[in-house]
Each structure stands twice: as C-alpha cells, then as structure tokens.
Biopython code that builds the backbone (N, CA, C, O; Angstrom):
import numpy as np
from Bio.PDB.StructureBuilder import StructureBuilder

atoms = [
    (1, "UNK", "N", (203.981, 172.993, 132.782)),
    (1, "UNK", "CA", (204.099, 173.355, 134.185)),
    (1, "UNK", "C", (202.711, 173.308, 134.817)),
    (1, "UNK", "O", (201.699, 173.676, 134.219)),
    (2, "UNK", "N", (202.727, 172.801, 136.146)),
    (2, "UNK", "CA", (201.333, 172.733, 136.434)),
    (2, "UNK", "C", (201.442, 173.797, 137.723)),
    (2, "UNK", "O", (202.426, 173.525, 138.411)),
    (3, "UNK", "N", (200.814, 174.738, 138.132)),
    (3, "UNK", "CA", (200.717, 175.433, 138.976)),
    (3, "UNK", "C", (199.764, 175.944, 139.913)),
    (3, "UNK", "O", (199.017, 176.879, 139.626)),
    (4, "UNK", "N", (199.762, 175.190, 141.362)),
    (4, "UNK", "CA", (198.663, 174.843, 142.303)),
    (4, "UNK", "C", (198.749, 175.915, 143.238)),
    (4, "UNK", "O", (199.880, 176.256, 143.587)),
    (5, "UNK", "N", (197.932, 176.405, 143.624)),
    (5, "UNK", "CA", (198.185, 177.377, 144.681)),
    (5, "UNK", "C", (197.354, 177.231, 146.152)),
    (5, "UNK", "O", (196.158, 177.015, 146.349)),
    (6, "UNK", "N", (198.482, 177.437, 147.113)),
    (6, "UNK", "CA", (198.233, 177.063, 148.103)),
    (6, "UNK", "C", (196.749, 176.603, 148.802)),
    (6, "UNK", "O", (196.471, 175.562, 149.398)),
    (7, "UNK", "N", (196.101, 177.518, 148.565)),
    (7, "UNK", "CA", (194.371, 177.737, 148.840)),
    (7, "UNK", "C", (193.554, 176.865, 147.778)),
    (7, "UNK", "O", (192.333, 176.838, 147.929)),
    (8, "UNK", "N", (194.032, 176.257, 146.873)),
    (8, "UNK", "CA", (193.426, 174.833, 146.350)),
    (8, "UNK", "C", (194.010, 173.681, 146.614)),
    (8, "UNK", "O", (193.825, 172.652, 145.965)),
    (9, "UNK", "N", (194.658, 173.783, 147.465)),
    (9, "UNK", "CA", (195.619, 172.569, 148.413)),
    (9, "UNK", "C", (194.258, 171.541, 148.609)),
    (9, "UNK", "O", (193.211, 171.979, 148.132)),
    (10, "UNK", "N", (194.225, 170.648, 149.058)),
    (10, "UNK", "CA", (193.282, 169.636, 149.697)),
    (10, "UNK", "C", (193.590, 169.152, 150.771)),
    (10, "UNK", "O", (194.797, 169.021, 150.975)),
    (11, "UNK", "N", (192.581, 168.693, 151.886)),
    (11, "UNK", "CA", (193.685, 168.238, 152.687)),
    (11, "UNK", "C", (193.508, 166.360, 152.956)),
    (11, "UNK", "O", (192.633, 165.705, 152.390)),
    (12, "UNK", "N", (194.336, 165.877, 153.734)),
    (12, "UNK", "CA", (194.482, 164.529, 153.590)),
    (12, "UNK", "C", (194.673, 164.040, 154.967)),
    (12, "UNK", "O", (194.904, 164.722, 155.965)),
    (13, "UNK", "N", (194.546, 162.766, 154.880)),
    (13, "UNK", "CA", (194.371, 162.467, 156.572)),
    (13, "UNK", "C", (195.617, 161.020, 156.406)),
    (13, "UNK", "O", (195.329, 160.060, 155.691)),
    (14, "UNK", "N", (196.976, 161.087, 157.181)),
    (14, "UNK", "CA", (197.720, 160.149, 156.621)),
    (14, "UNK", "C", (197.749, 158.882, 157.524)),
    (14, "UNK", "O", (197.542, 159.362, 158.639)),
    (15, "UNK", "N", (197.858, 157.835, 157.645)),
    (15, "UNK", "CA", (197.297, 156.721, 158.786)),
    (15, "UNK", "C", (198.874, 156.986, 159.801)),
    (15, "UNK", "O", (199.967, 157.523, 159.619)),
    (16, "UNK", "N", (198.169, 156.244, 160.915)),
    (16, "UNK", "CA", (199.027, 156.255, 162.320)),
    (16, "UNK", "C", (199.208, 158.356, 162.668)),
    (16, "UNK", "O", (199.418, 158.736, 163.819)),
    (17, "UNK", "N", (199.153, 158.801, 162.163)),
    (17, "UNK", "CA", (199.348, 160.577, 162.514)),
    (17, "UNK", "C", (197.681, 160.764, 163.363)),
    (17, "UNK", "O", (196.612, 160.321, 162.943)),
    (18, "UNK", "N", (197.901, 161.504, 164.564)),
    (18, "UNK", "CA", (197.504, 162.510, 164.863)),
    (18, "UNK", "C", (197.925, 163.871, 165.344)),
    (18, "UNK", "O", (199.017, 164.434, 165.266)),
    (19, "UNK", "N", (196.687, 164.285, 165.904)),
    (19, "UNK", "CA", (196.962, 166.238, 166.087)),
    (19, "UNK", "C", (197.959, 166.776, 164.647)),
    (19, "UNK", "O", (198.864, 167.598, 164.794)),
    (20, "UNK", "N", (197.736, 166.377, 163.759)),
    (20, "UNK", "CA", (198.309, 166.926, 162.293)),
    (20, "UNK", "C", (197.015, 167.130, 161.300)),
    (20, "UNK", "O", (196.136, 166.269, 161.291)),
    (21, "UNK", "N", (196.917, 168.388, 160.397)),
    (21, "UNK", "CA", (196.720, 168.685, 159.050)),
    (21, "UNK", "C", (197.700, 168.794, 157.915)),
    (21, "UNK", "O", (198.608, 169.625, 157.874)),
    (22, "UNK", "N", (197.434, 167.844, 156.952)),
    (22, "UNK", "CA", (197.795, 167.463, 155.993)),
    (22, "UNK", "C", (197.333, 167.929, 155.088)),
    (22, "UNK", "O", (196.155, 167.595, 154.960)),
    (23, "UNK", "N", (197.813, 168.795, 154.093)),
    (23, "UNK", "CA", (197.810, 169.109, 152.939)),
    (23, "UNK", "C", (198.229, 168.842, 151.718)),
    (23, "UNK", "O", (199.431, 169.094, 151.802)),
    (24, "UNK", "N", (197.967, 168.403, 150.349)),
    (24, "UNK", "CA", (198.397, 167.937, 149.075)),
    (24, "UNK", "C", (198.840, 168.828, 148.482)),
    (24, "UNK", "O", (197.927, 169.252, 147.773)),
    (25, "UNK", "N", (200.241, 169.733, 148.242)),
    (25, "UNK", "CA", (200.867, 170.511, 147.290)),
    (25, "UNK", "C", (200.750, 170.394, 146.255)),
    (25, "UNK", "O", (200.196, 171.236, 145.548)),
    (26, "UNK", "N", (201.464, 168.799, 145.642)),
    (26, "UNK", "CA", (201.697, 168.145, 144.218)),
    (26, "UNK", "C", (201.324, 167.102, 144.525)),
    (26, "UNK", "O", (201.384, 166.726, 145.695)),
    (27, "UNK", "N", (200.703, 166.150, 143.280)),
    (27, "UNK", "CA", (200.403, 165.270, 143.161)),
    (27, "UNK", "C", (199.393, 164.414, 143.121)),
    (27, "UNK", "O", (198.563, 164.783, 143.952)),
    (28, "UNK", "N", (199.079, 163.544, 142.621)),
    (28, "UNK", "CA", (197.986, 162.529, 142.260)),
    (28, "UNK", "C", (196.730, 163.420, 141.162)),
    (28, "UNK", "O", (195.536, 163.158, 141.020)),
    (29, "UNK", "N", (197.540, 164.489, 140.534)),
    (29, "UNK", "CA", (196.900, 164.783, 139.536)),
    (29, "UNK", "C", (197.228, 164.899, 138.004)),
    (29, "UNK", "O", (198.378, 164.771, 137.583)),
    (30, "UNK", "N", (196.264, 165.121, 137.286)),
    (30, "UNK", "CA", (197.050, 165.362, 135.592)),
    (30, "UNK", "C", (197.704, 166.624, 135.665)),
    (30, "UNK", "O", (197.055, 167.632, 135.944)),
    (31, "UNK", "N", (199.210, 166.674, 135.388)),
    (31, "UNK", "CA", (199.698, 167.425, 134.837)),
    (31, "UNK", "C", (200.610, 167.658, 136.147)),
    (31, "UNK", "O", (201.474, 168.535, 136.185)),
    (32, "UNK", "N", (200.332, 166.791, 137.207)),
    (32, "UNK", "CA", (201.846, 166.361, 138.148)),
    (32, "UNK", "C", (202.673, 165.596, 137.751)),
    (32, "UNK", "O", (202.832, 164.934, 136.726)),
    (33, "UNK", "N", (203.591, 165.861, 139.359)),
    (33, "UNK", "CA", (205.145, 164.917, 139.035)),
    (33, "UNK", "C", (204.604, 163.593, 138.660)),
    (33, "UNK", "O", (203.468, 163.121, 138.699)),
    (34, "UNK", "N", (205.607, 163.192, 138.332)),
    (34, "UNK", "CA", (205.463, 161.404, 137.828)),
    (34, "UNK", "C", (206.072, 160.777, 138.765)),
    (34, "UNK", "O", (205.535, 159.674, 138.867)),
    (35, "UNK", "N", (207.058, 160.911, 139.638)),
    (35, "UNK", "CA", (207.115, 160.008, 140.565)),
    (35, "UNK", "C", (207.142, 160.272, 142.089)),
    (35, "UNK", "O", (207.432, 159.341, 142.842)),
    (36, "UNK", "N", (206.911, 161.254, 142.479)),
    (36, "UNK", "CA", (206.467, 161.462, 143.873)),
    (36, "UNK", "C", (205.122, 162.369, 144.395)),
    (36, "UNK", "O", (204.311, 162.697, 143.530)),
    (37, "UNK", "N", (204.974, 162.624, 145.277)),
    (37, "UNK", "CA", (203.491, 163.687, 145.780)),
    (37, "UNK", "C", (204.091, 164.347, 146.970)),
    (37, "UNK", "O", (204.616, 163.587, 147.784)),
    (38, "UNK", "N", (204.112, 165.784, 147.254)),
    (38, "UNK", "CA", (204.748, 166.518, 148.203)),
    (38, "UNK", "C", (203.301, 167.211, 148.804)),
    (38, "UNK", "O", (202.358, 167.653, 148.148)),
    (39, "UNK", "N", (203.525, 167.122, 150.791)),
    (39, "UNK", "CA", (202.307, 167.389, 151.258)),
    (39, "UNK", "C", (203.065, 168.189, 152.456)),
    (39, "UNK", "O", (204.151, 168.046, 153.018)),
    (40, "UNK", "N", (202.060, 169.030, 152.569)),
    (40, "UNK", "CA", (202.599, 169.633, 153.436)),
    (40, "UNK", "C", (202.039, 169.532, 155.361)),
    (40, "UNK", "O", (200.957, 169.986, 155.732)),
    (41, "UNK", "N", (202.696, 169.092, 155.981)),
    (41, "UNK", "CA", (202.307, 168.654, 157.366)),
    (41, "UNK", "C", (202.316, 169.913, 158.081)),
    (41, "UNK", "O", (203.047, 170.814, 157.671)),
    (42, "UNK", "N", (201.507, 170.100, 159.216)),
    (42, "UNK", "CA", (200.989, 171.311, 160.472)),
    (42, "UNK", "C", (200.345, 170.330, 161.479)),
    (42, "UNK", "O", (199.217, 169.842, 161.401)),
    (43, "UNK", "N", (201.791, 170.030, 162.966)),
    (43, "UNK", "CA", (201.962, 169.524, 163.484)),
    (43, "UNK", "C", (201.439, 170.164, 164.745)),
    (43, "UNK", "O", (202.202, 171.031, 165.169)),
    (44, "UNK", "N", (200.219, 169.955, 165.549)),
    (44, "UNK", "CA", (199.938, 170.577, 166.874)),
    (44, "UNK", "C", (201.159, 170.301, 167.870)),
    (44, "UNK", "O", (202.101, 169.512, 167.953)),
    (45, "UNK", "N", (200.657, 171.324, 168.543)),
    (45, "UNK", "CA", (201.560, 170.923, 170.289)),
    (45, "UNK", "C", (201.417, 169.023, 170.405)),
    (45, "UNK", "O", (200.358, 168.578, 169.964)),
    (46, "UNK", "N", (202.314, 168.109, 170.903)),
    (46, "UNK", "CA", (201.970, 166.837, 170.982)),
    (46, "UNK", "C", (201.458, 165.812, 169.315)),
    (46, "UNK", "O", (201.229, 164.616, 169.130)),
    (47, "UNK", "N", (201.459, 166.926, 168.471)),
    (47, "UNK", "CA", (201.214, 166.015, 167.129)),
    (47, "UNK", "C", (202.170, 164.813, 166.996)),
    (47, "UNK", "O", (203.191, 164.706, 167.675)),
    (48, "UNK", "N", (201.888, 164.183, 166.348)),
    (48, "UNK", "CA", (202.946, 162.911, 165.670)),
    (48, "UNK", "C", (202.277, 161.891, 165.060)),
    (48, "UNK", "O", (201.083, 161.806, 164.771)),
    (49, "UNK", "N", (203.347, 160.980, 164.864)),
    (49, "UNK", "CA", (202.822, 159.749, 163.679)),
    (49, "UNK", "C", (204.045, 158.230, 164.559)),
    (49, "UNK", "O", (205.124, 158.165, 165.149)),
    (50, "UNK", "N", (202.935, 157.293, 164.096)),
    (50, "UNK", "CA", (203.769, 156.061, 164.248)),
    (50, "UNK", "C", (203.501, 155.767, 165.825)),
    (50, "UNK", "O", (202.626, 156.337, 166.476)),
    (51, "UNK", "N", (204.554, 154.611, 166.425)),
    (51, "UNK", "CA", (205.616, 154.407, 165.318)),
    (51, "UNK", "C", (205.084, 152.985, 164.462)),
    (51, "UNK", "O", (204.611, 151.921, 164.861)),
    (52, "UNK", "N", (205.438, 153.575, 162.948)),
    (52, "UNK", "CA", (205.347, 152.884, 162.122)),
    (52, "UNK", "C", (205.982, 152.947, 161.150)),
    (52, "UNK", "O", (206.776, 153.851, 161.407)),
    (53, "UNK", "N", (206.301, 152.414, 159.652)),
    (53, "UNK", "CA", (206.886, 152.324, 158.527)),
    (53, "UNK", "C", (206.247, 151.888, 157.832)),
    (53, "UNK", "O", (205.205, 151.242, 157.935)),
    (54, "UNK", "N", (207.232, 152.432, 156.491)),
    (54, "UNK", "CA", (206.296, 151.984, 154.961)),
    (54, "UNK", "C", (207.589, 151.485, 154.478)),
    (54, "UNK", "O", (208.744, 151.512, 154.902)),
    (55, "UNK", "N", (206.978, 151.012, 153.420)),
    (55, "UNK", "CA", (208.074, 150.223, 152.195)),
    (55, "UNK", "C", (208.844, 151.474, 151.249)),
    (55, "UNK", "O", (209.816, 151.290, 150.517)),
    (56, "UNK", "N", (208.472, 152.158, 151.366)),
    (56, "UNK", "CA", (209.523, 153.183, 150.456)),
    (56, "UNK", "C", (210.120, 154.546, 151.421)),
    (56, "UNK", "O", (210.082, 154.653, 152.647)),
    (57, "UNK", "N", (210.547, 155.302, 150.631)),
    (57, "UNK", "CA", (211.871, 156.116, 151.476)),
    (57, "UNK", "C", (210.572, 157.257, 151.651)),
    (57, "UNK", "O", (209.467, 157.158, 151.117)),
    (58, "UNK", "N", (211.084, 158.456, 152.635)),
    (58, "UNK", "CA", (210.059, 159.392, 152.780)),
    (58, "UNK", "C", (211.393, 160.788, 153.088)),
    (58, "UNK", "O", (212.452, 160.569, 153.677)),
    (59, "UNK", "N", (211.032, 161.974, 152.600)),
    (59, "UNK", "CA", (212.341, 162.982, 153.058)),
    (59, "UNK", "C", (211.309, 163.697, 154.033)),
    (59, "UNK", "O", (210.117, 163.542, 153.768)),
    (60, "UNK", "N", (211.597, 164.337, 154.951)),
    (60, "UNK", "CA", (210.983, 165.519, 156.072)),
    (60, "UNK", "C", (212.151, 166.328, 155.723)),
    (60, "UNK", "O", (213.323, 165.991, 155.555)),
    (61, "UNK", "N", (211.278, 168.065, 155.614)),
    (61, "UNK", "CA", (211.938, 169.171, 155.462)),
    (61, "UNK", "C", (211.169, 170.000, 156.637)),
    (61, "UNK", "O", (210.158, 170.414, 156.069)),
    (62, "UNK", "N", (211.154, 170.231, 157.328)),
    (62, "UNK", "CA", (211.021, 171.159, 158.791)),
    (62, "UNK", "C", (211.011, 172.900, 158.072)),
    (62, "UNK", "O", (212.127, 173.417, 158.050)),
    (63, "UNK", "N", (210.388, 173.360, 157.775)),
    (63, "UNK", "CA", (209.900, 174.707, 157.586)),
    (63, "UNK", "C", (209.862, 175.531, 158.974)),
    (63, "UNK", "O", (210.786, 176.328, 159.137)),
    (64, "UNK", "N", (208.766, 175.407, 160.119)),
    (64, "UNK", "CA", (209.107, 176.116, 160.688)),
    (64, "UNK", "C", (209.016, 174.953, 161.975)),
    (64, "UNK", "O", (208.763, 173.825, 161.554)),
    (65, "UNK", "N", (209.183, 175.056, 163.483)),
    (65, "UNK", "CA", (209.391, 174.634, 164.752)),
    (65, "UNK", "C", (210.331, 173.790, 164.838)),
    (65, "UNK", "O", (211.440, 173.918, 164.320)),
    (66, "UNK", "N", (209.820, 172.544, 165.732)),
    (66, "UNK", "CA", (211.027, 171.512, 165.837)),
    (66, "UNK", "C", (210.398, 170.089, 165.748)),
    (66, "UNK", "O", (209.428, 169.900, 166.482)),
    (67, "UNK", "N", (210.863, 168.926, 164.853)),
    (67, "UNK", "CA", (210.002, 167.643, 165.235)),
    (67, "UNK", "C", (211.383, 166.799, 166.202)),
    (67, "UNK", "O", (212.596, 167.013, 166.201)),
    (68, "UNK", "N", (210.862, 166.184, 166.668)),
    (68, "UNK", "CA", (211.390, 165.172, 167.251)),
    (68, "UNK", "C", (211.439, 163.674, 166.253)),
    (68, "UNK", "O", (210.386, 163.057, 166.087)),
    (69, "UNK", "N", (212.395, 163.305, 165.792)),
    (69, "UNK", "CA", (212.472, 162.029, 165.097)),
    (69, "UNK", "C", (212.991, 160.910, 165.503)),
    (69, "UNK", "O", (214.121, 160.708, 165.058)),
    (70, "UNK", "N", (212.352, 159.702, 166.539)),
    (70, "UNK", "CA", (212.883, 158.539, 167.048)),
    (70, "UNK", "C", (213.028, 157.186, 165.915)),
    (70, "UNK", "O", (211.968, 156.862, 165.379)),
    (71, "UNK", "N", (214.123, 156.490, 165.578)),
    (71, "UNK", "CA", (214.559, 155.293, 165.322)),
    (71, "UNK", "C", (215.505, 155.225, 165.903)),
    (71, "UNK", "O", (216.400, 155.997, 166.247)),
    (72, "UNK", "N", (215.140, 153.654, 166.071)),
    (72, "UNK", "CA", (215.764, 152.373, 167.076)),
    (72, "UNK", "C", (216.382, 152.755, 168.173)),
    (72, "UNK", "O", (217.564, 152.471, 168.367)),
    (73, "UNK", "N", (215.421, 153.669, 169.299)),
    (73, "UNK", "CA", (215.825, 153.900, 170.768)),
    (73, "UNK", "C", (216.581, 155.791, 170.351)),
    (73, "UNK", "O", (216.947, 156.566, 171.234)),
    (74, "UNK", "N", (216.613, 156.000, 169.317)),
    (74, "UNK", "CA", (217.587, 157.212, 168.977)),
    (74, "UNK", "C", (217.091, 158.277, 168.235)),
    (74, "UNK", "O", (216.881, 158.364, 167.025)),
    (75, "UNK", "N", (216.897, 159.282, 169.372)),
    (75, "UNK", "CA", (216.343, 160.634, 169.218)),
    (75, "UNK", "C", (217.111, 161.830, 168.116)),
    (75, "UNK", "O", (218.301, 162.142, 168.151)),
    (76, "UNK", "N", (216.496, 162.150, 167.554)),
    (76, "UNK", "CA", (217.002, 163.494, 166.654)),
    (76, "UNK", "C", (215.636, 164.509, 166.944)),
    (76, "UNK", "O", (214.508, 164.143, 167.275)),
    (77, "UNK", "N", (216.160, 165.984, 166.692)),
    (77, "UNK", "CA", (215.292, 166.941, 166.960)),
    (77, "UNK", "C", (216.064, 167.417, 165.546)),
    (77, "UNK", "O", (217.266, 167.411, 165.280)),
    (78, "UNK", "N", (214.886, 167.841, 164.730)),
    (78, "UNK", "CA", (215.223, 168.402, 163.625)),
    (78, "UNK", "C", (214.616, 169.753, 163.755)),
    (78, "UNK", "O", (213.444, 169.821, 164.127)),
    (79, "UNK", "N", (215.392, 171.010, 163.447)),
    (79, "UNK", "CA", (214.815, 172.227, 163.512)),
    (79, "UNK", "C", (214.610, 173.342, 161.893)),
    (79, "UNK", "O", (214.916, 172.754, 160.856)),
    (80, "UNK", "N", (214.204, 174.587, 161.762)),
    (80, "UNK", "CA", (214.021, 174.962, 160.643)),
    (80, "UNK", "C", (215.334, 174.444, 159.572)),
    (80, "UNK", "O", (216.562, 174.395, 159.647)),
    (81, "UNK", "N", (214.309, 174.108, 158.580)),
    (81, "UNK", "CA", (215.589, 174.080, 157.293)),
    (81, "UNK", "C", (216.393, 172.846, 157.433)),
    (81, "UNK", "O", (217.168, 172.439, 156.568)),
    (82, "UNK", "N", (216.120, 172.156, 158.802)),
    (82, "UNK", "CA", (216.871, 170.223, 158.868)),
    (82, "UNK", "C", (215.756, 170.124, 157.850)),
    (82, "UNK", "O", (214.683, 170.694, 157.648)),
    (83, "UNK", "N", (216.607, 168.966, 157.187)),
    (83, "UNK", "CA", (215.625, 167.579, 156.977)),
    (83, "UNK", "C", (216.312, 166.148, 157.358)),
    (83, "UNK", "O", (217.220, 165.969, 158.170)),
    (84, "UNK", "N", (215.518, 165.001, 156.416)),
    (84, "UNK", "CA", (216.454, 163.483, 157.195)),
    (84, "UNK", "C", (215.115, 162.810, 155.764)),
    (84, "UNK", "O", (214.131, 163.327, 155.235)),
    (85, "UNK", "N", (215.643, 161.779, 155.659)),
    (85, "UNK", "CA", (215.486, 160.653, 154.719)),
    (85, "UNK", "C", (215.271, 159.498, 155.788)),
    (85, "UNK", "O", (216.007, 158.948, 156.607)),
    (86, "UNK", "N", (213.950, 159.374, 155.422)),
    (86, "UNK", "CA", (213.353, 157.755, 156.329)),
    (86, "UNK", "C", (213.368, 156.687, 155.475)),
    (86, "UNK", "O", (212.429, 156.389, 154.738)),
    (87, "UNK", "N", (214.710, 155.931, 155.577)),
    (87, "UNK", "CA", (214.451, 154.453, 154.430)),
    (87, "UNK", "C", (213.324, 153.715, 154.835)),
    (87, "UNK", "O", (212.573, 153.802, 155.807)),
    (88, "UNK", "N", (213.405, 152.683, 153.488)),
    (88, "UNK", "CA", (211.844, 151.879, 153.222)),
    (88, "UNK", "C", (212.194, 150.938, 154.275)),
    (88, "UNK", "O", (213.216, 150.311, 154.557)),
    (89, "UNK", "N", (211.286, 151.014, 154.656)),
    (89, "UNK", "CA", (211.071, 149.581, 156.393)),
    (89, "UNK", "C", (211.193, 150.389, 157.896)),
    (89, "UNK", "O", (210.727, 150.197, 159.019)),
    (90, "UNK", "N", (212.024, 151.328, 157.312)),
    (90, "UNK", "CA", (212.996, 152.128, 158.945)),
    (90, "UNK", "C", (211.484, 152.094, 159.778)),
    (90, "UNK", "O", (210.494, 152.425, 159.125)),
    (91, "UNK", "N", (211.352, 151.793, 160.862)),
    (91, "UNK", "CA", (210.410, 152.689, 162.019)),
    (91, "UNK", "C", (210.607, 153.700, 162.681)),
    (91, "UNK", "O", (211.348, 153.710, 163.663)),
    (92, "UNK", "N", (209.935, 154.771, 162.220)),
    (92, "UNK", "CA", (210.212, 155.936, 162.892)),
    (92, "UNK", "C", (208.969, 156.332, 164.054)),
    (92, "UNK", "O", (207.941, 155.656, 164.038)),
    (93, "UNK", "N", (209.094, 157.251, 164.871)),
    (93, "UNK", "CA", (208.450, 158.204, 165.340)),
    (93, "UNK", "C", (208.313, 159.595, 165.663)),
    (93, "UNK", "O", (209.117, 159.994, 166.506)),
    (94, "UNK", "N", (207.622, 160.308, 165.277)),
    (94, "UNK", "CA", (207.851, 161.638, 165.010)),
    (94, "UNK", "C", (206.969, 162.273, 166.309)),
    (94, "UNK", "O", (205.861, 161.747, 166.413)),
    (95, "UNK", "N", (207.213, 163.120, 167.130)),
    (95, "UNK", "CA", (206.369, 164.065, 167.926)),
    (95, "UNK", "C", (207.060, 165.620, 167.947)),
    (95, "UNK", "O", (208.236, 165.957, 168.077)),
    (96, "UNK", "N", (205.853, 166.400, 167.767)),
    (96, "UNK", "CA", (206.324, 167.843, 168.060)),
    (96, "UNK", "C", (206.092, 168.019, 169.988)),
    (96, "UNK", "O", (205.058, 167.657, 170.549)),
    (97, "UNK", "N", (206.834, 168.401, 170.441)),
    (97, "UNK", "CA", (206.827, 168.701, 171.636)),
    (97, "UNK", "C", (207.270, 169.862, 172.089)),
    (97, "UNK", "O", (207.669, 170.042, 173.239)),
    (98, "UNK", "N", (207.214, 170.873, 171.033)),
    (98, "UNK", "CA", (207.198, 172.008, 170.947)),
    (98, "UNK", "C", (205.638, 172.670, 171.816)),
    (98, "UNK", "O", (204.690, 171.897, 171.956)),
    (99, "UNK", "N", (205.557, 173.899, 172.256)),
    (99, "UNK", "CA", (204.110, 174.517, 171.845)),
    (99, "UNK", "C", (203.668, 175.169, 170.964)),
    (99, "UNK", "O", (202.662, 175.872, 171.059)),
    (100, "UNK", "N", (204.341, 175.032, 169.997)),
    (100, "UNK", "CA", (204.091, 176.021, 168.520)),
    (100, "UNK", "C", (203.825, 174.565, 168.107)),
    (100, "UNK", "O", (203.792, 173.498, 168.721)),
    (101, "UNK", "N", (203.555, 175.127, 166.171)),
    (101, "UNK", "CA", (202.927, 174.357, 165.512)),
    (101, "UNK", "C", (204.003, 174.080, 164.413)),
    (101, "UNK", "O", (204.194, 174.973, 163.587)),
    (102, "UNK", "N", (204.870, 172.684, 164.312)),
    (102, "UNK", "CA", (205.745, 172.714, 163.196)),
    (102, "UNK", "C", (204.943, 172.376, 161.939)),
    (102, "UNK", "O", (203.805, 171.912, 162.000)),
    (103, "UNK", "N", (205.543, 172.612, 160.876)),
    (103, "UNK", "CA", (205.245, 173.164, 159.647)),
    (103, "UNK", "C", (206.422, 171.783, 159.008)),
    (103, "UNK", "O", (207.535, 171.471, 159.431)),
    (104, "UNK", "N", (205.840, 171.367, 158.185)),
    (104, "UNK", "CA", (207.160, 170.628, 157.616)),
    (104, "UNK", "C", (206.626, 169.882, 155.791)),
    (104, "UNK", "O", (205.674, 169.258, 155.323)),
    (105, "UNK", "N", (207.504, 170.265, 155.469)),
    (105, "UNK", "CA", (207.122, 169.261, 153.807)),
    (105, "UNK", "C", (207.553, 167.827, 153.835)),
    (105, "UNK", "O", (208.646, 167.546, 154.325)),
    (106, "UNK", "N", (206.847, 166.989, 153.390)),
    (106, "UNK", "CA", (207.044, 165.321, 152.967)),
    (106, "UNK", "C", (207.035, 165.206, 151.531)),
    (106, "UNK", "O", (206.162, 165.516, 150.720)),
    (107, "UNK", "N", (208.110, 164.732, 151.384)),
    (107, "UNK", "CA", (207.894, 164.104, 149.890)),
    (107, "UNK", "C", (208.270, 162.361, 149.539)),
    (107, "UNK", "O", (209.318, 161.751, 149.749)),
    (108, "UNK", "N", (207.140, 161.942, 149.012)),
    (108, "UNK", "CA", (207.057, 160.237, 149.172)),
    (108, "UNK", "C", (206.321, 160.017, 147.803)),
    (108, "UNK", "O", (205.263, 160.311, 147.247)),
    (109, "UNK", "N", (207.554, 159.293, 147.568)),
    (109, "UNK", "CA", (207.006, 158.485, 145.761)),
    (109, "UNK", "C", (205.872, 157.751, 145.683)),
    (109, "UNK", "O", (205.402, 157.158, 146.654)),
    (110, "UNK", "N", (205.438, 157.747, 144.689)),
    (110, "UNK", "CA", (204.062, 157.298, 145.045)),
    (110, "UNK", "C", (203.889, 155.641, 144.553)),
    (110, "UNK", "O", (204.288, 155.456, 143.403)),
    (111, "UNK", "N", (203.394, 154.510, 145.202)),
    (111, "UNK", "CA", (203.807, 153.208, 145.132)),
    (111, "UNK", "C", (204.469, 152.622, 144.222)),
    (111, "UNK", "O", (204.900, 153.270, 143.269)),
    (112, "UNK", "N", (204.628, 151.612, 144.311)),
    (112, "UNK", "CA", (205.718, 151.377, 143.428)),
    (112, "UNK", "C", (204.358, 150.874, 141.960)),
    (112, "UNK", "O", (203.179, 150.627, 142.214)),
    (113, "UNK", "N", (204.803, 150.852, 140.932)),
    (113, "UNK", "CA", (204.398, 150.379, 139.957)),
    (113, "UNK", "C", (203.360, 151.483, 139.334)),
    (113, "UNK", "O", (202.893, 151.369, 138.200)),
    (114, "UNK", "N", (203.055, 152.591, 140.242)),
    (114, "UNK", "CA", (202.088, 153.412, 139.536)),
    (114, "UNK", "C", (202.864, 154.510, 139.107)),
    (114, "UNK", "O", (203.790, 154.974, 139.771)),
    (115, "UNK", "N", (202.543, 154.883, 138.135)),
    (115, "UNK", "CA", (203.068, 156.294, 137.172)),
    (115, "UNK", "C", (202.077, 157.222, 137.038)),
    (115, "UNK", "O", (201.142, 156.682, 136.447)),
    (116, "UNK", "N", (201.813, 158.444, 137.323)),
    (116, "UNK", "CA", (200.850, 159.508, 137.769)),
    (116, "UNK", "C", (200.814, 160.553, 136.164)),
    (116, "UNK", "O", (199.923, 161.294, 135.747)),
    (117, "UNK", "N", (201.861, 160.289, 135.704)),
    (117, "UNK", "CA", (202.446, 160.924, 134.339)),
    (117, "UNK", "C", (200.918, 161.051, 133.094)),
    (117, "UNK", "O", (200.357, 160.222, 132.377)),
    (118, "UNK", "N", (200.784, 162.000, 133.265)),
    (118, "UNK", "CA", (199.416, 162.528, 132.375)),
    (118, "UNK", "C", (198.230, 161.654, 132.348)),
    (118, "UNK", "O", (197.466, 161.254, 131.469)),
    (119, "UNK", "N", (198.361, 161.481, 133.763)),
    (119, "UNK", "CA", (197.233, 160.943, 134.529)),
    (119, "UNK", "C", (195.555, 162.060, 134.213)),
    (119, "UNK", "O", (194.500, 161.762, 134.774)),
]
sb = StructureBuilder()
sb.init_structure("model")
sb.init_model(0)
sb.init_chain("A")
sb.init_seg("    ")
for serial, (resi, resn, name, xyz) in enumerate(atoms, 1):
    if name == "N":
        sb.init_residue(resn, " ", resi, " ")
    sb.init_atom(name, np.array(xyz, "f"), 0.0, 1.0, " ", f" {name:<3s}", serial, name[0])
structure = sb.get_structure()
C-alpha cells in the first residue's frame, strides 16, 4: 500500500487549463497504481480547460461546486458527487462559472505503453 498524504501532494500545471491548481494524489511514482494517476483539480471563478482532447478516456468527479462540461454544442453542469467519462478524441470544454471554487478529482491512465508498476 502506498500512502500519500495530502500536504505531500505536488502540484502540476495541465496544458490548455487555466485559473486551475492541480495537484498529484497518485501516481507517477514507485509504489503507485499501474495504470492510471488521480489529480486533484481547484477550479477559480472562470477556471477551465480546452477546448481540447486527448487520445485516452479521462473520468471528472466534482467534489465540491459546479463545472460546466461542453461537447459538440451541448452543455452539462455537473454538480457535487456528478461525474462523466470523456472518451479518447471527444472535445470537451470545461468552465466553472460558479463564484466559488470547484474542487474535482481526474483520473487518466497514463499513456499508452507505459507501466508505472514498481517504477
């Protein structure tokens, strides 16, 4: 069992996102998962990402506020405790347009062909 605690989190800067802090929960270390890395997002007033896509799937879990999630012309507002699955290619766009700060977990496998497994 590997056990990280919050306050040795790191943080990370993910491309196309602004007004967000990014944090590393799990992953890209020895004695993490083997096939994904879970980070935790803190979305300002106006934060977001995109719109863009990646080649693999991504889940959003909404902890606390509300994100806004656009693909193909079509709005979803996900609130505490939603989540949604972004397939590989989908273009999304995400904005908080809240004035609070959403809180949300990502979890995204980590490329294809690499294995992190007692790395």
């Amino acid at each position: 069992m590997l056990v990280k605690r919050f306050d040795d989190a790191k943080p990370y800067e993910a491309p196309e996102h602004h007004g967000v802090v990014g944090l590393r929960l799990q992953g890209f270390e020895k004695g993490g998962p083997a096939n994904q890395w879970v980070g935790l997002s803190q979305f300002l007033p106006g934060g977001g990402a995109g719109p863009d896509s990646t080649p693999f799937e991504k889940v959003y879990i909404v902890l606390d506020g509300e994100m806004t999630v656009m693909i193909d012309g079509r709005e979803t507002v996900l609130g505490k405790y939603d989540s949604c699955t972004i397939a590989p290619g989908e273009v999304r766009k995400i904005v908080n347009r809240r004035n609070d700060v959403c809180i949300m977990l990502v979890v995204i496998p980590y490329p294809e062909g690499v294995n992190w497994e007692g790395v």
